[in-house]
Backbone as a chain_set.jsonl record, in Angstrom:
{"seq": "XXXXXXXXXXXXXXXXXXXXXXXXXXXXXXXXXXXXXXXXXXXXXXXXXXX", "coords": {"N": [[58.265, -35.438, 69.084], [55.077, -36.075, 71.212], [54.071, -34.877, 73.727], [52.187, -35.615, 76.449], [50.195, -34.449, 78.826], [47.765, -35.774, 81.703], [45.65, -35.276, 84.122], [43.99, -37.458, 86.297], [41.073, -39.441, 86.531], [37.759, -38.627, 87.999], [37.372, -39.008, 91.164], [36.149, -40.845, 94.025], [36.399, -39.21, 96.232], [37.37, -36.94, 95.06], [34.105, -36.459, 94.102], [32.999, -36.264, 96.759], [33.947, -33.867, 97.583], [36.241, -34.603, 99.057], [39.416, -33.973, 101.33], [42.456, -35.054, 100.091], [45.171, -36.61, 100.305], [48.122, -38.821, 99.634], [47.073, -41.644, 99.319], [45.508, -43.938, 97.575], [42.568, -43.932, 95.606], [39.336, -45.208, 94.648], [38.139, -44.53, 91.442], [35.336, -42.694, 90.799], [32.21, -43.273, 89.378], [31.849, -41.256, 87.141], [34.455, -40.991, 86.916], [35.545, -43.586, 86.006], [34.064, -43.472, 83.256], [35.21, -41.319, 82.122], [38.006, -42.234, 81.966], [37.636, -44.434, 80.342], [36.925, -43.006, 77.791], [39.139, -41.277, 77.186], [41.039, -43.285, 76.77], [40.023, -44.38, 74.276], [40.293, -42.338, 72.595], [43.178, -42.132, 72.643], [43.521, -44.695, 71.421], [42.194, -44.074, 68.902], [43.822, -42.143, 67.622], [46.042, -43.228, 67.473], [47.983, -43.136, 69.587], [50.58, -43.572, 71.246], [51.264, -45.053, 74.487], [53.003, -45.225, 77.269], [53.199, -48.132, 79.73]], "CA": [[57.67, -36.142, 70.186], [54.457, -35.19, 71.523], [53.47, -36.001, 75.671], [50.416, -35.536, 77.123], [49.56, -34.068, 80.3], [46.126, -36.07, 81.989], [45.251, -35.537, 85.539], [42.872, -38.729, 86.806], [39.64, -39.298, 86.507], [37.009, -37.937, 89.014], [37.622, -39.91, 92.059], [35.183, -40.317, 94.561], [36.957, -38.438, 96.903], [37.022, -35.647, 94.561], [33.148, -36.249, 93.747], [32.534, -36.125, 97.813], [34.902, -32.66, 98.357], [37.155, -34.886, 100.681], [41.018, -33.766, 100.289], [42.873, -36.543, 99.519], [47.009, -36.71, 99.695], [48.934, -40.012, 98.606], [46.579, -42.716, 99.346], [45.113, -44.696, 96.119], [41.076, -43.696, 96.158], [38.968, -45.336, 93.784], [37.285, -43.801, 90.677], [33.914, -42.906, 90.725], [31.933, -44.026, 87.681], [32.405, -40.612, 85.812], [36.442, -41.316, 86.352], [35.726, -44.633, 84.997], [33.869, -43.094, 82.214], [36.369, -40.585, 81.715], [39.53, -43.008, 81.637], [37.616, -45.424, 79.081], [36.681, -41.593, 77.057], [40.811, -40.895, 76.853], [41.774, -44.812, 75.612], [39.227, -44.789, 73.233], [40.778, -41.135, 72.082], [44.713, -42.903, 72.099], [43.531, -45.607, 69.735], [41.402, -43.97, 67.433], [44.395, -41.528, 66.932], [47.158, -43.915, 67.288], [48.649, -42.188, 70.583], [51.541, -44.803, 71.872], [51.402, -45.021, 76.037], [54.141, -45.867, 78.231], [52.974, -48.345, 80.552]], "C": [[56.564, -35.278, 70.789], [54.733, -35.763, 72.943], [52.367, -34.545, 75.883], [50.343, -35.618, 78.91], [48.037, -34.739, 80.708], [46.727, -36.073, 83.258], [44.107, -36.972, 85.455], [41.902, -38.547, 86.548], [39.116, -38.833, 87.69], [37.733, -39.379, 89.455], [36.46, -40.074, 93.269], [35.674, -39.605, 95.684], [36.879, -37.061, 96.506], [35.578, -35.148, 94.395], [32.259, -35.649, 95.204], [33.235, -34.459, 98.397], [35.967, -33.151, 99.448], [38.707, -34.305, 100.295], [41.728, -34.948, 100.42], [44.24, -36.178, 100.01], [47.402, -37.937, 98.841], [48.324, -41.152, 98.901], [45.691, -42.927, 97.891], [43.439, -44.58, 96.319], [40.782, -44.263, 94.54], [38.087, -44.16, 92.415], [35.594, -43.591, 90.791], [33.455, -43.176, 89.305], [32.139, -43.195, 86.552], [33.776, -40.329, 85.762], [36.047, -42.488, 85.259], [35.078, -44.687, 83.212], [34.893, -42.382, 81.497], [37.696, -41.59, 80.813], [38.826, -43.724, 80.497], [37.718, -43.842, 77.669], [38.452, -41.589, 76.297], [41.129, -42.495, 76.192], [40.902, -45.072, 74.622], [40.055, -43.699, 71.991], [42.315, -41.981, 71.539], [44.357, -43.657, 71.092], [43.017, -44.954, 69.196], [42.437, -42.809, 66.916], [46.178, -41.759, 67.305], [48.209, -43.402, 68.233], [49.372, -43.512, 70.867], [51.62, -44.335, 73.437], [52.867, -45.995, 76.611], [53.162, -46.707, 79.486], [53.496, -48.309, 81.972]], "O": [[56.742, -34.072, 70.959], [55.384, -36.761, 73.251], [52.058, -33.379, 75.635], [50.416, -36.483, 79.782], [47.083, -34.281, 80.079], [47.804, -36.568, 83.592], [43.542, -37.281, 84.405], [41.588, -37.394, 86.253], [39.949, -38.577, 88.56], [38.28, -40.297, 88.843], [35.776, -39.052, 93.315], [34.62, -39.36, 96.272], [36.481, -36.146, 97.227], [35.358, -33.938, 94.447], [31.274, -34.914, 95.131], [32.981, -34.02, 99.519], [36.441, -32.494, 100.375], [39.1, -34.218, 99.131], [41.204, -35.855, 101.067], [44.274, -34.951, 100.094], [47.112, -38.084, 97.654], [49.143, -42.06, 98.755], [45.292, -41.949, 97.258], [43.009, -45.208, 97.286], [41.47, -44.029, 93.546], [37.54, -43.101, 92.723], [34.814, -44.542, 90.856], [34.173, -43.275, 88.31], [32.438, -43.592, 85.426], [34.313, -39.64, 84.895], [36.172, -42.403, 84.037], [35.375, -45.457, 82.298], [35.378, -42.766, 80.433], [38.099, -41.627, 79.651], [39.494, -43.642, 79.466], [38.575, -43.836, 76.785], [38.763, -41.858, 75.137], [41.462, -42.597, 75.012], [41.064, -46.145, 74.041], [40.357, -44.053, 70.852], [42.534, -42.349, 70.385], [44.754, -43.434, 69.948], [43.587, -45.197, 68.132], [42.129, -42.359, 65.812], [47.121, -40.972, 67.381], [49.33, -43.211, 67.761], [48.726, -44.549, 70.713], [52.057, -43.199, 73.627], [53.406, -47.064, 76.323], [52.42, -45.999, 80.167], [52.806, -48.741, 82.895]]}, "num_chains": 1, "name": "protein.A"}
């Protein structure tokens, strides 16, 4: 069994220096680049995700 450690994509919170705790902040566009980057990576090497 493998598992895979990923932290989030940029957030814009992270892109602005704000600190964040447990509220849900959107991605900024290079998270949303990022996150498509990693599911493109799972399929093209057949990684199985837990939803």
């Amino acid at each position: 069994m493998e598992i895979y450690f990923i932290r989030h994509g940029q957030s814009i919170a992270n892109k602005e220096k704000i600190f964040q705790g447990w509220s849900d902040i959107h991605l900024s566009e290079e998270g949303i680049k990022q996150a498509k980057k990693l599911s493109k990576y799972f399929k093209q090497n057949s990684v199985n995700t837990i939803n």
